[in-house]
N, CA, C and O of each residue as an XYZ file, in Angstrom:
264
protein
N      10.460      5.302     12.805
C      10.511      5.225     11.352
C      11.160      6.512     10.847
O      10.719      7.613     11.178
N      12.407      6.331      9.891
C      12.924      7.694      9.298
C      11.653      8.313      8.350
O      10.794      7.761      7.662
N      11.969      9.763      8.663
C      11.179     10.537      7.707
C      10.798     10.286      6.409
O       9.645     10.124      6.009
N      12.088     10.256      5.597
C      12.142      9.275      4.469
C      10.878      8.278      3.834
O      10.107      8.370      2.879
N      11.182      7.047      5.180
C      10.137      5.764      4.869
C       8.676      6.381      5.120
O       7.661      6.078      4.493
N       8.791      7.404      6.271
C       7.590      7.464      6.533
C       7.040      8.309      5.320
O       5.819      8.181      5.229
N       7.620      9.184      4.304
C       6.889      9.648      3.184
C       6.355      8.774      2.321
O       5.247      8.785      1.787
N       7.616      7.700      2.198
C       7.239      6.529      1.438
C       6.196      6.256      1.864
O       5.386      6.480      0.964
N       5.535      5.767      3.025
C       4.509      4.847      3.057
C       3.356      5.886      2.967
O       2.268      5.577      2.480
N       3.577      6.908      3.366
C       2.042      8.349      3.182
C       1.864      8.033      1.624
O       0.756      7.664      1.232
N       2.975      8.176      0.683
C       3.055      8.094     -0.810
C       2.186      7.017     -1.318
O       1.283      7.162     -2.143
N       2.680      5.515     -0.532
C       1.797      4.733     -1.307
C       0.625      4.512     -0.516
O      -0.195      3.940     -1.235
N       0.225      4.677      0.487
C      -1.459      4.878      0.415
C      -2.215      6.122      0.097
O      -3.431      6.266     -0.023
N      -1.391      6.866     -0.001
C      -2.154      7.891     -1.163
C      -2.496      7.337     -2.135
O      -3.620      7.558     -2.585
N      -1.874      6.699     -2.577
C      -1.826      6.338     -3.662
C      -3.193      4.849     -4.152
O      -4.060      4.787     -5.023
N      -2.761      3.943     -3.121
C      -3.192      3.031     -3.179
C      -5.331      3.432     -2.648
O      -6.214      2.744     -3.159
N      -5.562      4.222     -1.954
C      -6.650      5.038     -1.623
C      -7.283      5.868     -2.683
O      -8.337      6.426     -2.380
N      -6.771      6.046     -3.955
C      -7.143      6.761     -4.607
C      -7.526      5.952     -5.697
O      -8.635      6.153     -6.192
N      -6.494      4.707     -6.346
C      -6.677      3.854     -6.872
C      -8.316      2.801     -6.683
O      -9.053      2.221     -7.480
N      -8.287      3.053     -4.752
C      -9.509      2.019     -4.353
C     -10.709      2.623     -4.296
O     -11.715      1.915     -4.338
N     -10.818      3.979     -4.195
C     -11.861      5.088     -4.607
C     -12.192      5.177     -6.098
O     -13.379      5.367     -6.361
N     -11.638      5.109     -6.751
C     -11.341      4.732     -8.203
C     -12.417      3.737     -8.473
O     -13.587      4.003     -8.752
N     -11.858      2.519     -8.353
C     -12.576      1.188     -8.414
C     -13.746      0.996     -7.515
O     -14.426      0.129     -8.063
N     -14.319      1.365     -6.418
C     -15.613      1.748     -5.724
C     -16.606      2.306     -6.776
O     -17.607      1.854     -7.331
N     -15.825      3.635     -6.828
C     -16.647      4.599     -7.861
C     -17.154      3.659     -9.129
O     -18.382      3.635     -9.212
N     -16.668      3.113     -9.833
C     -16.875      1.948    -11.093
C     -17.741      1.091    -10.966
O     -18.672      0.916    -11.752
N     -17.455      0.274     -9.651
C     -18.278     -0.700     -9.318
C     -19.817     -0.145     -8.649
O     -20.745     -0.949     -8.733
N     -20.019      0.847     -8.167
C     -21.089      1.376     -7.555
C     -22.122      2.273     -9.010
O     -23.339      2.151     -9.148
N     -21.403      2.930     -9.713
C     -21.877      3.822    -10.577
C     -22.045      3.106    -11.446
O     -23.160      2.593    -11.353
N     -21.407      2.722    -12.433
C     -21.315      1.505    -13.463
C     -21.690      0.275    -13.952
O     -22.100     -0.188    -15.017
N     -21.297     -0.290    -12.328
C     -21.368     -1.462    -12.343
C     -20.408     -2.475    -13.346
O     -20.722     -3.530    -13.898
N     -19.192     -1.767    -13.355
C     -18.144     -1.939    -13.850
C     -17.183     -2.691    -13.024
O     -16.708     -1.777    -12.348
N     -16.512     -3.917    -12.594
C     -15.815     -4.606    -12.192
C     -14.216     -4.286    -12.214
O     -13.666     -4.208    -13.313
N     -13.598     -4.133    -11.239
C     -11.815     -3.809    -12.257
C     -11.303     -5.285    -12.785
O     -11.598     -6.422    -12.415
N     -10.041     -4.586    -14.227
C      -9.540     -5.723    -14.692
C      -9.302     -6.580    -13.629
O      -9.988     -6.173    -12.691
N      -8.593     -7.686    -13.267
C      -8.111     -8.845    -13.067
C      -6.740     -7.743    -12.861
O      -6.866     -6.878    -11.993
N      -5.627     -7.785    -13.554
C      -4.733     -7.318    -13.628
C      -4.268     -5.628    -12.609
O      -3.246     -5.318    -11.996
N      -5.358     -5.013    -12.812
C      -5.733     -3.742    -11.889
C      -5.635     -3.796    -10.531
O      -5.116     -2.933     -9.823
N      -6.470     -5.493     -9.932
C      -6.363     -5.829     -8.552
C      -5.016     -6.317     -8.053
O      -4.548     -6.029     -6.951
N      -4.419     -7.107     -8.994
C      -3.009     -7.914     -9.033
C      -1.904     -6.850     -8.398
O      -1.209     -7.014     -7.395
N      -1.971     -5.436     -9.508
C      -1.185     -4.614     -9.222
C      -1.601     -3.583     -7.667
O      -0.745     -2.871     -7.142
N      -2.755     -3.675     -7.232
C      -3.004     -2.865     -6.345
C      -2.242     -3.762     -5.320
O      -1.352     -3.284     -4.618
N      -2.688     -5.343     -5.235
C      -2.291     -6.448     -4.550
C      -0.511     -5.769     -4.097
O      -0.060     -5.351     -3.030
N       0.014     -5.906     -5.264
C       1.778     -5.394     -5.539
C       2.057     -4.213     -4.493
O       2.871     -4.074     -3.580
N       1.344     -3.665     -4.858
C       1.476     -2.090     -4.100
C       1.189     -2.448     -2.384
O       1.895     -1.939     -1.514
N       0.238     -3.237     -2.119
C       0.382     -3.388     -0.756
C       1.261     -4.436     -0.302
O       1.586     -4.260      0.872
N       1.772     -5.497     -0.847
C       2.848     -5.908     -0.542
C       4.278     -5.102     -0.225
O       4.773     -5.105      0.902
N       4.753     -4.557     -1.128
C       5.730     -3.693     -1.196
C       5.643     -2.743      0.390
O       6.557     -2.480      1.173
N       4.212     -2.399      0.453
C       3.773     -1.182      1.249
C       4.453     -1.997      2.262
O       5.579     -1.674      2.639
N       3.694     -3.306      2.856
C       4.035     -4.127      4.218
C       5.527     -4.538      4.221
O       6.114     -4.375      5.291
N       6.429     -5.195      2.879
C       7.770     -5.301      3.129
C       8.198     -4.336      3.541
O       9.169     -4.677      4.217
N       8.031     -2.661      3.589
C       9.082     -1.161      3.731
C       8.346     -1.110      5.313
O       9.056     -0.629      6.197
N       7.624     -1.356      5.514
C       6.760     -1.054      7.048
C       7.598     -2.063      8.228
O       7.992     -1.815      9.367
N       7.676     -3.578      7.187
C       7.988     -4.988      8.338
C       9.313     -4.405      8.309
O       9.718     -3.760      9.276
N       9.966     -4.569      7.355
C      11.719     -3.717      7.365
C      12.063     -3.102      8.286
O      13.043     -3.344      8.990
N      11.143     -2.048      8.423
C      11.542     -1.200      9.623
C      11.116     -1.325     10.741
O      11.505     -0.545     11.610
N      10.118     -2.426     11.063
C       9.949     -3.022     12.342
C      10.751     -4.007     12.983
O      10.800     -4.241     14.190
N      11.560     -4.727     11.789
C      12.397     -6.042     12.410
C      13.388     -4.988     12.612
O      13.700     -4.968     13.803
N      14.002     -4.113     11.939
C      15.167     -3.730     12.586
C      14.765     -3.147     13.650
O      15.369     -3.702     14.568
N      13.994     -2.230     14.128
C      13.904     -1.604     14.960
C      13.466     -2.809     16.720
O      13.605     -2.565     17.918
N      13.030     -3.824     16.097
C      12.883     -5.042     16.734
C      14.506     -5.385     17.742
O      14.864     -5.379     18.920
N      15.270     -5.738     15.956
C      16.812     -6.191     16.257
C      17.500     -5.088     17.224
O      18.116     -5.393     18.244
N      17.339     -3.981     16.836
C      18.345     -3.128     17.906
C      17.555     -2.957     19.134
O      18.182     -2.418     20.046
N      16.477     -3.241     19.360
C      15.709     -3.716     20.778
C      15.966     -4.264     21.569
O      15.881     -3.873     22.733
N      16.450     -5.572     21.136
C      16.494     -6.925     21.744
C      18.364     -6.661     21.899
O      18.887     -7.366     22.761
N      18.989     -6.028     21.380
C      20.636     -5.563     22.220
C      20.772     -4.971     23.471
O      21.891     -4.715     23.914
């Protein structure tokens, strides 16, 4: 994995880990639920996360299999 992607992906589970600590904290202390919309977008964020991860596994797959 280039350096690059690999910041990318440190970036978004930083990210996405902080967001889910976030929403723990709410639901445990509170008893506060996240929006609907809050989960949708976290949802987004790990999609994205797995397309930049699979990306660089199929290619690295494709120039394998040459």
């Amino acid at each position: 994995m280039s350096k690059n992607k690999r910041e990318q992906v440190i970036s978004h589970l930083s990210y996405l880990r902080q967001e889910l600590r976030e929403m723990h904290l709410g639901i445990k202390e509170d008893d506060l639920f996240p929006e609907p919309g809050e989960i949708r977008g976290l949802m987004a964020q790990f999609e994205a996360l797995l397309e930049l991860v699979e990306g660089n596994t199929r290619i690295q797959s494709n120039s394998e299999a040459a």
